[in-house]
C-alpha angles and dihedrals in degrees: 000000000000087000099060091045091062088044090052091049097055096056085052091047083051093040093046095048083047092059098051094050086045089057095039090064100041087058099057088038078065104045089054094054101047085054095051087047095051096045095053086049091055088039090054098044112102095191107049104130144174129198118252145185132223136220077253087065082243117141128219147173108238137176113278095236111026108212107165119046129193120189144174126251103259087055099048101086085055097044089048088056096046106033121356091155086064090053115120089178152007120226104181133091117254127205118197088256096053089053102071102066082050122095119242096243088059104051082053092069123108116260108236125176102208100274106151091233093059086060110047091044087059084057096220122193089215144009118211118201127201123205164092098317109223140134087273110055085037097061085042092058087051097056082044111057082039090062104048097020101230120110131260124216119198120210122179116249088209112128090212085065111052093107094064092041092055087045095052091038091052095052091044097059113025097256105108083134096070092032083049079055091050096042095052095055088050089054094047101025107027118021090064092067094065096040089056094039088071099050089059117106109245086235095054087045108118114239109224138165126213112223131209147156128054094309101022085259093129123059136147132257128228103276092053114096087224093077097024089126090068086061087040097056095038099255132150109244094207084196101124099179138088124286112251116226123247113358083007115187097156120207128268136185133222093243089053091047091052093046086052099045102166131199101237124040112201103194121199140224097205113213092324139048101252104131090201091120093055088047086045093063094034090064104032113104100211090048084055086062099061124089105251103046087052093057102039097249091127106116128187104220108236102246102175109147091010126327123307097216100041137309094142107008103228139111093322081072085075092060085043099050082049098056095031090053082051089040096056108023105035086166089060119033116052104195117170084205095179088063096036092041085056095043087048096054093044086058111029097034102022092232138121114222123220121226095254087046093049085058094045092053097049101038107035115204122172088229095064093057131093123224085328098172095062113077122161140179 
């Protein structure tokens, strides 16, 4: 009797243990299933939202997971090196030569100038918006987002605060790796410039003027964030006129030009790659009389993809205010540009540039350049 007790005890033992396991399984299977579950109805809800707040200080109430971005132009530069898979435009002009350090799927989105009913007809989650913060454009982004009814995040277009700005986007969506990517070549590559610039005595400060327009007759002052490189790398913007208000370029005479003199000439591209502002001055006898042009000091700004200095005046300032600190204060700045122009475009253009495209980029020639005339959208 006692034996088949024990023997009866021990099937239980053994039953007992199976159960357990038994139940054990069906729980995390389970478990396993309500989470699935979970995770594809949070995947499948359109309107789960959290509340925000912009670099404006403005709150908002934006998609969990943003998915579709619209910006403006001057943001687009910036968007394209965070986040270009999230795109639903583009809004700048491409040459044939810009196209190629673009991806594919980029260049496949629909050109779209701003108009409100282009927006809202991309259905974007969210519209960044990069530019002077102010009252004004503040109170412009407001209206805006009321009147669509899709929200509208500020970012500054002040070169001095792209740390913070890579830092915001990549909460925002998800993509602090590539703005930890960002961040990291502004620390090694960018944040040294200001911190010298201001260690340069006012009388060893090089004196440039930043020319633009047909026949380099327009340029920016100081205050403007179109020639805020010059302010970055501690050089004097001999630009001594208003700043004019949205593209602005303000006027300049000849006479001006002449009194100012100044030792350095930057010479622009535009939105293209067309180098006829830099063949204007080079053949223009008056321009052969100022400083800078006798003694060779007159310099074409590299603009592939767009331009280094500004237009627009977004992130590719950061490769410009590289090259234009080398460019002006050998002595200071040592800058292997070949190395940091390659590491730049990795980042900020996912692209990897060839060796013959390394020496187009930083010494542009006319001749190097295909069909360079004929830009389109």
């Amino acid at each position: 009797m006692d034996h088949f007790q024990k023997i009866n005890e021990s099937d239980m033992k053994r039953y007992s243990m199976r159960l357990v396991r038994s139940s054990i399984l069906v729980m995390l299977a389970l478990f396993v299933t309500l989470l699935s579950a979970y995770s594809s109805t949070e995947r499948k809800l359109p309107h789960a939202t959290c509340e925000v707040t912009d670099m404006a200080g403005r709150k908002m109430v934006v998609p969990s997971v943003i998915r579709r971005i619209y910006v403006n132009k001057p943001g687009s530069v910036l968007m394209y090196a965070v986040a270009p898979d999230m795109l639903v435009s583009r809004s700048l002009w491409l040459t044939y030569n810009t196209k190629r350090y673009l991806k594919s799927s980029y260049l496949q989105l629909p050109y779209v100038d701003g108009s409100v009913e282009e927006i809202v007809r991309l259905k974007p989650d969210i519209i960044i918006s990069s530019f002077n913060i102010n009252p004004k454009t503040k109170d412009e982004a407001e209206r805006l987002s009321q009147k669509i009814g899709i929200p509208v995040y500020m970012v500054p277009i002040d070169m001095g605060m792209y740390e913070q700005t890579f830092k915001a986007l990549g909460e925002l969506l998800n993509r602090k790796e590539q703005t930890g990517r960002m961040r990291a070549f502004l620390h090694t590559c960018f944040d040294g410039i200001a911190l010298k610039s201001k260690q340069i005595p006012e009388k060893q400060r090089v004196r440039v003027y930043y020319a633009e327009g047909e026949r380099g007759l327009n340029t920016d002052p100081s205050a403007s964030f179109h020639s805020q490189i010059l302010d970055v790398v501690g050089a004097i913007n001999v630009a001594q006129v208003a700043v004019a208000s949205g593209q602005g370029m303000s006027a300049v005479s000849m006479e001006q030009l002449l009194l100012w003199n100044p030792d350095v000439v930057l010479v622009w591209t535009g939105m293209g790659s067309s180098m006829s502002t830099m063949h204007a001055i080079q053949n223009d006898n008056l321009w052969a009389t100022v400083r800078a042009v006798k003694n060779k000091k007159l310099y074409q700004i590299p603009f592939m993809p767009f331009g280094w200095f500004d237009r627009p005046p977004s992130t590719n300032r950061i490769m410009g205010a590289i090259w234009t600190a080398q460019q002006l204060y050998p002595g200071i700045y040592h800058y292997d540009l070949k190395k940091v122009t390659r590491e730049y475009f990795d980042i900020f253009y996912h692209y990897k540039l060839t060796d013959e495209e390394l020496a187009a980029l930083l010494h542009p020639n006319p001749q190097l350049l295909i069909n360079s005339t004929s830009g389109n959208h």
